[in-house]
C-alpha positions in Angstrom: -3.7 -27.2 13.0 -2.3 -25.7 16.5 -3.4 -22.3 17.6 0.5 -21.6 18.0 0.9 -22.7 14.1 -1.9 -20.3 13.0 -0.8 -17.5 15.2 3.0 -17.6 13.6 1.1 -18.2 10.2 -0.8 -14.8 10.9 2.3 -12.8 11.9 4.0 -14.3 9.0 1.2 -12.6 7.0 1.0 -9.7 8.8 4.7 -8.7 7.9 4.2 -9.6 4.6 1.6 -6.9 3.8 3.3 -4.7 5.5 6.4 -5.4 3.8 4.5 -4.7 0.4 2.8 -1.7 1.9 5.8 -0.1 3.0 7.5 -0.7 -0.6 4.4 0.7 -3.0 4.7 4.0 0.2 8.2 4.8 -0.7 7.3 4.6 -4.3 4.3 6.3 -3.8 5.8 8.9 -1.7 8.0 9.8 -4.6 5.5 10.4 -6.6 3.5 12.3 -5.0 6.7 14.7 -3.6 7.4 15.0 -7.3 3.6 15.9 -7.7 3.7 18.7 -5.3 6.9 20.3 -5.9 5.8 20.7 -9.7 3.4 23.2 -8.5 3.1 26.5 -7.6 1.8 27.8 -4.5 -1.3 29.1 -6.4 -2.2 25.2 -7.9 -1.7 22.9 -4.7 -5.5 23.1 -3.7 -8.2 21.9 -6.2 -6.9 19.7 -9.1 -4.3 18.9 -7.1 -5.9 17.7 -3.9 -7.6 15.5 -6.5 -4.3 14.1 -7.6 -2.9 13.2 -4.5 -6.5 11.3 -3.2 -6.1 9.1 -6.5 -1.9 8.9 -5.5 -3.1 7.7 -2.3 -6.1 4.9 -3.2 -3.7 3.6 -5.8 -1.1 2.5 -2.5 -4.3 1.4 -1.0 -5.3 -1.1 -4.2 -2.1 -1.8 -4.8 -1.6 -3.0 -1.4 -4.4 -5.1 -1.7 -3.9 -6.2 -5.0 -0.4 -7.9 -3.8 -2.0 -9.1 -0.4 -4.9 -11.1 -2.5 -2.0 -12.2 -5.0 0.1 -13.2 -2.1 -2.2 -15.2 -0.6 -3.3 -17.6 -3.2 0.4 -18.2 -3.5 0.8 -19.3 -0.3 -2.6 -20.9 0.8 -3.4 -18.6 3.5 -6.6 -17.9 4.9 -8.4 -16.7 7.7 
């Protein structure tokens, strides 16, 4: 395989996850702005903190989740 093949391949892959990352964000985001303007000022630290860590590793494995998925789709590798 040309090094010019693999290096589109890569980009190719690249946008992909990014593509998916930037979709779960937005629905992320919305969640998590719901989240915060359900509290009051006195709730927003503590519990909440907690809540929007776990808002934010759930983006992270569900960007990975559809990178992995993606991949065995299509064969790529690095």
């Amino acid at each position: 395989m040309s090094t010019e093949r693999i290096e589109v391949e890569y980009q190719a892959e690249v946008l992909r996850i990014k593509e998916v990352f930037l979709q779960a964000a937005a629905e992320e985001a919305e969640r998590m702005a719901v989240l915060l303007a359900s509290k009051q000022d006195h709730e927003l630290l503590g519990q909440t903190e907690f809540e929007m860590r776990d808002r934010l590793l759930a983006l992270g494995a569900r960007t990975l989740e559809q990178a992995v998925n993606g991949r065995g789709k299509k064969g790529v590798s690095r």
